[in-house]
C-alpha positions in Angstrom: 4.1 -40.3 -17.4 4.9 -37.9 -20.4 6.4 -34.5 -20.0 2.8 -32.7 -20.3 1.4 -34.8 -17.5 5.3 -34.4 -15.5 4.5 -30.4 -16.0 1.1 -30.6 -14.6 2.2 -31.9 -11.8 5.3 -29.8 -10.8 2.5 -26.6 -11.4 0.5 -28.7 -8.7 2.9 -28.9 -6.5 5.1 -25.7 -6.5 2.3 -23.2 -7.8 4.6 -22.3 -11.0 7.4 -23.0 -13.6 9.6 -21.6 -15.6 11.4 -22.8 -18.8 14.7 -23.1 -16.6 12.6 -24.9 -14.2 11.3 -27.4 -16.8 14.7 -28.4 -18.2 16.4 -28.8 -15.0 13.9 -30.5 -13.0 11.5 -32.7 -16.1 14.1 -32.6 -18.8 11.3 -30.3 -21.3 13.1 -27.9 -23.7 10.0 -26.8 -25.2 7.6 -25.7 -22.0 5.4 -23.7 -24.2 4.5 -26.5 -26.0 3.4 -28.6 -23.0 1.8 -25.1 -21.6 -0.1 -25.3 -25.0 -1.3 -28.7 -25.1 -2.1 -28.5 -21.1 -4.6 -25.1 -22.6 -5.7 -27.9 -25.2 -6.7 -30.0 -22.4 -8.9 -27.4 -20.6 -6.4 -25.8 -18.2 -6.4 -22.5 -17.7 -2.9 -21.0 -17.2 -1.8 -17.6 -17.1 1.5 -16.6 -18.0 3.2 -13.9 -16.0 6.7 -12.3 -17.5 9.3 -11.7 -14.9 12.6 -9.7 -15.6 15.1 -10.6 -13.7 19.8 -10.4 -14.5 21.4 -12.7 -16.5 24.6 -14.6 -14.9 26.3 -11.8 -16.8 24.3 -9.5 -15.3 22.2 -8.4 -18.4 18.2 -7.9 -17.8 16.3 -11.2 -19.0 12.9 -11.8 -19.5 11.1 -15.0 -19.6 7.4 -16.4 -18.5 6.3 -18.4 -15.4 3.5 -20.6 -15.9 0.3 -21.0 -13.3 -2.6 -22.2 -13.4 -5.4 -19.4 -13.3 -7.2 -18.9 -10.2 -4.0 -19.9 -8.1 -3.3 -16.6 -6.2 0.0 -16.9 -4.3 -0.8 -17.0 -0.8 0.8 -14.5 1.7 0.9 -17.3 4.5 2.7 -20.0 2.5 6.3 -21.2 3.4 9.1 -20.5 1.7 10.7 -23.5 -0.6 14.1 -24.3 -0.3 15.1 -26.2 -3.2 18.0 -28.5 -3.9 19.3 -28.5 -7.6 21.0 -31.2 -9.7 24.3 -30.6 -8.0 23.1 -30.6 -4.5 22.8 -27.1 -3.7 20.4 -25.4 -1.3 18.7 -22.0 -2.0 15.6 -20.1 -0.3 13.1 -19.4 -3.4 11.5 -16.3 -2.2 10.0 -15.8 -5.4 7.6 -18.6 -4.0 6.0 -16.3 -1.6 6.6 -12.6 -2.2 7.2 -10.0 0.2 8.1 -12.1 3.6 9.2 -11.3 7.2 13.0 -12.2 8.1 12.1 -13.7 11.4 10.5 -16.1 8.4 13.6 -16.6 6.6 15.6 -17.3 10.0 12.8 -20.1 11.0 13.2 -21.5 7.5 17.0 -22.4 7.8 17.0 -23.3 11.6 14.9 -26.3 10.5 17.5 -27.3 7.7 
């Protein structure tokens, strides 16, 4: 499986990437690229730009990557993801604006 096909995928499966995403989870330093030949291919994919802080604390923008037509839905979970190090955090990006009773049911089933 090659890094466009590896990018597909994770879109599949978690709705969205980001460049930080692609490096720490597929190993791909150069998403656009792979966003570009997946467009090559016939996928549509629409690139929203989120601003967010910097570990330094300095306002960052970069693009998240979905395939068109995938509407986040209000009713999904959110993800917990484990990183490279084997630590644990709530993704709430993954599902917007939630309710904490939500959040609570999410890490009583860790």
């Amino acid at each position: 499986m090659n890094q466009t096909e590896r990018i597909k995928q994770y879109i599949e499966e978690f709705g969205s990437i980001t460049q930080k995403e692609a490096v720490s989870e597929i190993g791909c330093y150069r998403l656009s690229a792979r966003i570009a030949d997946l467009k090559a291919e016939g996928y549509e994919i629409e690139t929203e730009f989120v601003t967010s802080k910097n570990r330094y604390g300095d306002k960052v923008t970069f693009a998240k990557y979905r395939f068109k037509g995938d509407d986040e839905d209000e009713d999904k979970e959110p993800k917990v993801l484990c990183d490279s190090r084997g630590v644990y955090r709530l993704d709430l990006d993954s599902v917007g604006d939630i309710k904490d009773s939500r959040v609570g049911a999410v890490f009583s089933n860790l």
